[in-house]
DOMARKE-868163 format. One line per 8 residues: number of its first residue (from 1); for each residue x, y, z of C-alpha. Coordinates in steps of 0.25 Angstrom, whole numbers, plus 5000, padded with zeros to 4 digits. Example, Ala and Ser with C-alpha at 12.3 -4.5 7.8 and 13.67 -1.06 7.14 Angstrom:
// DOMARKE-868163
1 = 5049:4982:5031 | 5055:4996:5029
***
This chain:
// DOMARKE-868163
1 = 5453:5302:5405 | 5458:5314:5413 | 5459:5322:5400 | 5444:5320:5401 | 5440:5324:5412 | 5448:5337:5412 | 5442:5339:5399 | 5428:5338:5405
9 = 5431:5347:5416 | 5438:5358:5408 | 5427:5355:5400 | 5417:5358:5412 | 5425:5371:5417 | 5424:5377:5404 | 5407:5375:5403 | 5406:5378:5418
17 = 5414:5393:5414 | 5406:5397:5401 | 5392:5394:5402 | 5387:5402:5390 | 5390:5393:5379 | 5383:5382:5387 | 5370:5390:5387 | 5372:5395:5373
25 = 5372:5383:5368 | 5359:5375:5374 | 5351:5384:5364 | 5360:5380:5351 | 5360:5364:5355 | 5345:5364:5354 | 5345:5371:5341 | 5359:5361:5338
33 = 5349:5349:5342 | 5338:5354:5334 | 5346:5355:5321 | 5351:5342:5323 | 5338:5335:5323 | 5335:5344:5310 | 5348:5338:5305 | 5343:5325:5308
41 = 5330:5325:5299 | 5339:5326:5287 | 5339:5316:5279 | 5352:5315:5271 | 5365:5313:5278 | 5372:5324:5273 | 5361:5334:5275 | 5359:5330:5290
49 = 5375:5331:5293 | 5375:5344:5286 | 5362:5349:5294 | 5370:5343:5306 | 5385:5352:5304 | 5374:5365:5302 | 5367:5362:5316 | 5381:5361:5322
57 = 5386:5375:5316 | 5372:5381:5320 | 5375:5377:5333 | 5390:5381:5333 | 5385:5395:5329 | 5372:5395:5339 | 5383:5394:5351 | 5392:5402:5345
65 = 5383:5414:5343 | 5376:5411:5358 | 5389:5410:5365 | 5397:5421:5357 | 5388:5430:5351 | 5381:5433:5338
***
């Protein structure tokens, strides 16, 4: 339990110092929310998980290029 919740606040510190990639992020996490409901649509399993991975490395490299840099 105490691991926790110095894992929470460490957690908390780190957010508190870098705020950049918090507001980097709310613009990817729409589009993130976006492709996932297109993902949804698709009717065969394998093509939705598949649609699914894509939207998560689109918005691993949206955050990466708005936190790092093109």
């Amino acid at each position: 339990m105490q691991r926790w919740i110095l894992l929470g606040i460490l957690v908390l510190a780190a957010m508190s110092v870098t705020t950049q990639p918090i507001y980097a992020a709310a613009g990817c996490a729409t589009e993130l929310a976006n492709c996932y409901q297109r993902a949804a649509n698709i009717d065969s399993f394998w093509y939705r998980w598949a649609a699914g991975l894509d939207c998560e490395l689109d918005f691993v490299e949206c955050a990466r290029i708005k936190i790092i840099g093109g």
